[in-house]
C-alpha positions, 0 to 999 in steps of 0.5 A: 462566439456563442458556439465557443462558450458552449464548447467551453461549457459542455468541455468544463461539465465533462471534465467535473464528471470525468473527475468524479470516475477518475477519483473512482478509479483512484479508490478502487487502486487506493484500496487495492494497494492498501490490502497489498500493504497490508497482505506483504505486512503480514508475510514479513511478519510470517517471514521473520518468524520463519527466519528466527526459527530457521536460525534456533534450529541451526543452534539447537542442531549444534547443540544436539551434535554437541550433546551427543559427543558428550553422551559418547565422552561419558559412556567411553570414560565410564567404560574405562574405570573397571579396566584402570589399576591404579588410584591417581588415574582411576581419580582423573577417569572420575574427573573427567566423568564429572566435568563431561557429565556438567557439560551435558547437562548444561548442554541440556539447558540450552537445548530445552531453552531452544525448544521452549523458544521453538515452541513459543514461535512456532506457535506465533507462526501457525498463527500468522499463517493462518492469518496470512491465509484469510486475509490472501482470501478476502483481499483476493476475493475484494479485489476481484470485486473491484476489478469487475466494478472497474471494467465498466467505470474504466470503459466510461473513462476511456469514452469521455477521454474520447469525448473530451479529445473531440471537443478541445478539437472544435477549439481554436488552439490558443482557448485550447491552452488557456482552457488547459492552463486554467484547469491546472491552475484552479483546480479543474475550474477553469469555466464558471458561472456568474450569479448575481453579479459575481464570480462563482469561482472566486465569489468576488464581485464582477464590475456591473458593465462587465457583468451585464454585458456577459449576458450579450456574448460577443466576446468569451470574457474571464474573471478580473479576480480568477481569471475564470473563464465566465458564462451567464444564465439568461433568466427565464 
């Protein structure tokens, strides 16, 4: 029996070291997966501008397009007054002159509008991408930091699963589940000392006979309060 409790005791202390490496590698993921958030926060930003500018070019190509067919409208009716011979016609040529010249010149507003648009968010993009640009580096350069930290601490966490595995094998199959139930219910705590005549766990008072007959191991006994597996300190 005082085998199984020193099982029970070197399985418990590897557990809470084996917690320390997994929270590590948890970091080190957390940390990873936050420049990625951050690095695709920045390349929807980059993105969206670069749709919004793809989108004002497409206007300002219709623009231009419209535009040159008014110039064409202007020269063509202009061509045609030297050549008009009555007064009623010569008036509507003139007219028509007039409304495409309004035209273009609208047209014209428009078209500088797009451009000082343009402009403004191409200006936002340059700065993005450069943004974007930096940050890739340092992220990439960061996470090529942790992937090295992590080789070792991953080989320490494979070789305690190793040594964890190895030791669940020396237990009998019912401590085995009571071990596992115990630490998934108390928070990896499943074996604990008593000091002074309490539980370390639950810091609740054991009964004095239960406590005192903890010290002459004949049987592994757990917390009434936690249901902690139980071990003591033989004093010195």
């Amino acid at each position: 029996m005082q085998k199984q409790l020193q099982l029970l005791r070197d399985l418990q202390e590897l557990d809470t070291e084996k917690k320390v490496v997994e929270d590590e590698q948890k970091a080190a993921l957390s940390e990873q997966q936050s420049l990625k958030v951050e690095l695709d926060r920045l390349q929807g930003m980059v993105d969206s501008l670069a749709g919004e500018i793809g989108v004002l070019e497409a206007e300002k190509r219709e623009l231009d397009s419209a535009m040159v067919l008014e110039q064409e409208n202007i020269e063509r009716s202009e061509g045609r007054l030297p050549q008009i011979k009555t007064q009623k016609e010569y008036v509507a040529v003139l007219k028509e002159v007039d409304t495409a010249k309004k035209l273009a010149k609208e047209l014209q507003a428009s078209i500088d509008a797009k451009n000082e648009i343009l402009s403004s968010l191409s200006a936002d993009k340059d700065e993005k991408d450069g943004e974007l640009a930096a940050s890739t580096e340092q992220a990439n350069a960061r996470c090529s930091e942790i992937d090295a930290a992590m080789v070792s601490v991953n080989n320490k966490f494979a070789k305690m699963t190793s040594q964890r595995d190895a030791l669940l094998e020396e237990l009998p199959k019912a401590m085995r589940k009571r071990y596992e139930l115990l630490m998934s219910r108390r928070a990896g705590m499943a074996v604990v000392e008593a000091r002074g005549g309490a539980c370390s766990g639950c810091h609740m008072h054991l009964p004095p006979q239960m406590y005192n007959s903890l010290f002459v191991v004949q049987e592994i006994q757990s917390c009434p309060h936690c249901s902690r597996l139980l071990f003591v300190t033989a004093p010195d």
